[in-house]
N, C-alpha and C positions, 0 to 999 in steps of 0.2 A: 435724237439730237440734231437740231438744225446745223448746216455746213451750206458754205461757198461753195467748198471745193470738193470733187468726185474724182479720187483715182482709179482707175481699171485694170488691172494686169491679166490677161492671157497666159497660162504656164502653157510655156512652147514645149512639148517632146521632140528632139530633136529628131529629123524631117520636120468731262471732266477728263484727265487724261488715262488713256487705257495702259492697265497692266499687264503686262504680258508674257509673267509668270506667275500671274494671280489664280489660286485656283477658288470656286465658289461649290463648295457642300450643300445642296437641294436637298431638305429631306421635306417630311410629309406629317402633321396631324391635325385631331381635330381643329386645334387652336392655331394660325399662323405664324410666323414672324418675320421681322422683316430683316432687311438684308443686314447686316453688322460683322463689321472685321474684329479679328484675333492676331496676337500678336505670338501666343503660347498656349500650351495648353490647360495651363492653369486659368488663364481667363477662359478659355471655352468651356469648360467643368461648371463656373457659374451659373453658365447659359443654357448647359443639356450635358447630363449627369454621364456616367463612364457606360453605363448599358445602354445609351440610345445608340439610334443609328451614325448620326452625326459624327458624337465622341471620337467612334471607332474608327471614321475615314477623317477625322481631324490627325488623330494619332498618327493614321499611317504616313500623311501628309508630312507630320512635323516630326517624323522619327526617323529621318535620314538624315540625320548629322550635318555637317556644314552644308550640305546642296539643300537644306530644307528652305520652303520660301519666309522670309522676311515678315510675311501676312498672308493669312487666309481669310475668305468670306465665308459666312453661313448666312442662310435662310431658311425656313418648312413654309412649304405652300399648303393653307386650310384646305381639311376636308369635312369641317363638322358642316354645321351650319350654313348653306350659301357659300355652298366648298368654290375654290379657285380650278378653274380649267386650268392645265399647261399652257393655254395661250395667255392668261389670265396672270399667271403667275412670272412666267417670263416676260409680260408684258411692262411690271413696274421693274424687273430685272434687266432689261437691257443696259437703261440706262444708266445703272452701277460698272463702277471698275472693277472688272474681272476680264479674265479670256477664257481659263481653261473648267468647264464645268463637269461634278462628279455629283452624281444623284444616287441618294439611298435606295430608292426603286430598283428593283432588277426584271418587275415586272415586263412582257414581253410589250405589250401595246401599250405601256408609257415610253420605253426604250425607244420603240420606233418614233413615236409622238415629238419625244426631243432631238431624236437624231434628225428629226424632217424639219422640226423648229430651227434647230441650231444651221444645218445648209440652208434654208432660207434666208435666215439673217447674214449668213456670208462673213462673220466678223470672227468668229468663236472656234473653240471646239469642243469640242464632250468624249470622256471617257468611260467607258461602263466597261461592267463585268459580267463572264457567264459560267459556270459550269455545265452550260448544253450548248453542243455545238453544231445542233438542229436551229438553234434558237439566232444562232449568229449566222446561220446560214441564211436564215431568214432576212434579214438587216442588211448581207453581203449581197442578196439580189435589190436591194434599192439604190446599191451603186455611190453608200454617203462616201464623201472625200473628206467629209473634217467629222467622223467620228471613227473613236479607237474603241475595238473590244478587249477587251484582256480573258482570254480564258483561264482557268484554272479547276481542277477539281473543289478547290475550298477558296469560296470567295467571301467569305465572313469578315474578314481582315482588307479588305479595302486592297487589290495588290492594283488596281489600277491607280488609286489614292498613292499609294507608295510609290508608283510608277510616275507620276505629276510631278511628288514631291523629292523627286530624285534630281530630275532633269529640266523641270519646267521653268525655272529661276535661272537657269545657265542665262549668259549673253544668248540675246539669240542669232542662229547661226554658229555658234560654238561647237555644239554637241549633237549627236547622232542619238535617237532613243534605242536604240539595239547596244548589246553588249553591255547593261548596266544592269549591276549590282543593288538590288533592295533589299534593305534591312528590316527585316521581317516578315518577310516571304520567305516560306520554303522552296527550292522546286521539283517541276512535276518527275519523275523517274520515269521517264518513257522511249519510246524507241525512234528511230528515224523516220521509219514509217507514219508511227503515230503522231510525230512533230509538220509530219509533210500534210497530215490531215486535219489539224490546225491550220496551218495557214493556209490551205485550200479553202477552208472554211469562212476564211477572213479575218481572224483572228489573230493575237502576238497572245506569247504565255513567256514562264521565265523556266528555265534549263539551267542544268552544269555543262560548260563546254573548258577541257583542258583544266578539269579540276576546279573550276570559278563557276558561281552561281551567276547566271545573267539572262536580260530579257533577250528573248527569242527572234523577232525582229521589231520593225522602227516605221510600221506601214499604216495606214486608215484604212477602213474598209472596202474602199475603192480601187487599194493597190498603190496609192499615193503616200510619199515619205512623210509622215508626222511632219519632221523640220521643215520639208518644203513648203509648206501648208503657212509653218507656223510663221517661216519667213517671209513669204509672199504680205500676208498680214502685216507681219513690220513697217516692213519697208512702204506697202498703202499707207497705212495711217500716219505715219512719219510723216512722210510728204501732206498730205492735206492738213495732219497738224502744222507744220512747219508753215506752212503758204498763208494758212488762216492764223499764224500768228502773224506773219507780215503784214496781212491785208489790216488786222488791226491795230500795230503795233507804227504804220504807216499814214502819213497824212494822208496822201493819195500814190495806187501805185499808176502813175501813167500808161495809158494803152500808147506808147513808144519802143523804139526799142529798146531802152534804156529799161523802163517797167517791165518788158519780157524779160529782159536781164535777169533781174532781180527773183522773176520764178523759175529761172532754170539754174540759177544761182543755190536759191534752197533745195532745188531736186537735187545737185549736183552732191551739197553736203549730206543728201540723207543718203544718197548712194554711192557715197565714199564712205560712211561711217559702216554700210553695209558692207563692204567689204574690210574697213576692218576690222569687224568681228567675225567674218569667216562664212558671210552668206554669200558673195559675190567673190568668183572666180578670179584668179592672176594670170596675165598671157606667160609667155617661154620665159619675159623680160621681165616679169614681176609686177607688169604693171595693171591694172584693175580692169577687169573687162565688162564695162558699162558707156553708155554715151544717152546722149540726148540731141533732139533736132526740136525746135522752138522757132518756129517761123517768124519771120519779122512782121513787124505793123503792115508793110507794104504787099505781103503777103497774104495776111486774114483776107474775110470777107467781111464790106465794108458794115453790110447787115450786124453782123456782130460788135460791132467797130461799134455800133447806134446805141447797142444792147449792152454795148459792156463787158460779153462774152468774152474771153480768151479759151479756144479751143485748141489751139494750134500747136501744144506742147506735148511730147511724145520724150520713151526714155525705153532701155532693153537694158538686161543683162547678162549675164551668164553665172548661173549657181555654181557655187564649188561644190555639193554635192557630199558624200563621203564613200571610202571604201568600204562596205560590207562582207564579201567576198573576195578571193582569192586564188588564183592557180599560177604556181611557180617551177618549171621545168630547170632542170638539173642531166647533167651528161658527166660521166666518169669516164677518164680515161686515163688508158693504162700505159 
C-alpha cells in the first residue's frame, strides 16, 4: 500500500483500514482460495465443512462468548498445480485487513517461513501451536518478537485460535494476554518445574492457578509482551492513518508553522486516545505521559523545505504496562 507518511517507534527498555483484532485462518490445499470474511460460523460451514482444518480454528476463534471478534478472515494457499510459496501467498495477503494471523500448518519449516515473513513485514503478528517443545525452541533461537507459540500437549483444537479470539478484539491496550480464560481448552496438569520449562522454551500454555483455568503468560518469542507489540502497531498506524487523512482531506497543508500545527495536532489525538484506552501511562497527577517536539519552519532544512519533506516531527511515551506478578510482605505484631 502506497503512503506519504512513515512512523517509527523504538521500544525503549528502560535504561484499506487495518484491523486490529482481526484474526486471518491460513490453511492449505490443492485448490486455493482467496481471502473472504465471516461474520459466524454458520457462514464459514458453507465455505469449508466442520472436519477441515480451517472450521476447527474458526470455531475456536468464534467460541469465546462476548470477547469473540466481530469477523474473521479465511484463505488456503494452492498446493496443487503451480502451488503458492509463502511469499506468494502472503504476498496478495498483505494487502487485506487483518493483523493477527493463525495458520493450519504446524509444520516446523512453514512455522519458521511465516514467523520470518511476518517480522519482516513489521505490521502483523502470527500465533502457532506446538506440542514439541524441541520445535519452539528452535523458533526461540531466531529471536521473532511478533510471533506467539502456544504449547500444549493436544493442539487439535486450535488453543492459540481460542487464545486470539479471547483477547485480540479487546480495545487495544486494555487487556494483558496472561491470565485468561478459554473456552475450550483444557489445561495442561503439570508442575512448576515443568511450567518453568515452557517458558524457557519460548513458549505460553494455559494452567489452573487458584482454582481458574488461565493462560500461562502474555509474551512472544523474543521475551516481548504480546500487548506491547500490539500497541506499538496502533499507535504507528493511527498516526500515519490520521496525517494521510489530512494530507487528503486538505487543500494544502502549508510547510508553516501553522501546517506543522496541524500534524502534531493529529499525533497529539492518536496519543491521547492511547492513553485512553490504557496503552500510555498517567504521571502521580493523572495526567498522560506522552509529548511531542515538532520543529518549526525555521528550523527544518531548507533542502527539504524545496522537497516538500517534513521530517522534523518526533513524539515518546510511556506504556502503562500491566502487573503480572506479585510479592507483598506482611509483619504481625503482638
Amino acid at each position: 500500500m502506497a503512503k506519504d507518511v512513515n512512523v517509527i517507534i523504538e521500544i525503549e527498555t528502560p535504561t484499506p483500514r487495518l484491523g486490529f483484532g482481526k484474526p486471518l485462518i491460513l490453511g492449505s490445499a490443492a485448490v486455493g482460495k482467496p481471502y473472504k470474511t465471516y461474520t459466524d460460523l454458520a457462514s464459514v460451514k458453507l465455505d469449508y465443512t466442520e472436519t477441515t482444518e480451517e472450521y476447527k480454528a474458526a470455531f475456536a476463534l468464534l467460541n469465546q462468548g462476548d470477547d469473540s471478534p466481530v469477523e474473521i478472515a479465511i484463505a488456503r494457499q494452492k498446493t496443487g498445480t503451480e502451488p503458492e510459496t509463502i511469499d506468494d501467498v502472503l504476498g496478495r495477503l498483505w494487502k487485506e485487513d487483518w493483523y493477527f494471523l493463525i495458520t493450519t500448518t504446524t509444520t516446523q519449516a512453514d512455522v519458521d517461513a511465516f514467523a520470518a515473513a511476518i517480522e519482516q513485514n513489521n505490521s502483523r503478528e502470527y500465533f502457532t501451536r506446538s506440542s514439541t517443545l524441541a520445535d519452539v525452541a528452535l523458533l526461540l533461537a531466531k529471536n521473532y518478537s511478533r510471533t506467539t507459540a502456544f504449547y500444549h500437549i493436544d493442539i487439535s483444537n486450535y488453543p492459540e485460535a481460542a487464545l486470539v479470539g479471547r483477547v485480540g478484539s479487546a480495545p487495544v491496550g486494555s487487556v494483558t494476554w496472561k491470565f485468561k480464560y478459554l473456552q475450550g481448552i483444557a489445561p495442561l496438569d503439570i508442575t512448576d518445574t515443568e511450567l518453568r520449562e515452557i517458558h524457557t522454551a519460548g513458549a505460553i500454555t494455559y494452567v489452573t492457578k487458584a482454582g481458574r483455568n488461565q493462560t500461562s503468560e502474555g509474551k512472544t518469542l523474543s521475551g516481548e509482551w504480546i500487548d506491547v507489540i500490539h500497541a506499538k502497531d496502533y499507535i504507528r498506524f493511527n498516526i500515519e492513518y490520521a496525517i494521510q487523512i489530512l494530507f487528503a482531506n486538505t487543500g494544502k497543508v502549508s510547510f508553516t508553522d501553522a501546517g506543522i500545527a496541524q500534524l502534531e495536532s493529529e499525533t497529539r489525538t492518536v496519543l491521547q486516545q492511547g492513553f485512553n484506552q490504557g496503552i500510555i501511562a498517567a504521571d502521580e497527577d493523572g495526567q498522560p505521559m506522552y509529548g511531542t517536539t515538532f520543529l518549526t519552519r525555521a528550523q527544518t532544512d531548507p533542502a527539504d523545505r524545496a522537497q516538500r519533506k517534513y521530517n522534523g516531527g518526533s513524539f515518546w511515551f510511556d506504556l502503562a504496562g500491566a502487573i503480572h506478578e506479585s510479592t507483598i510482605r506482611g509483619v504481625i505484631r503482638k
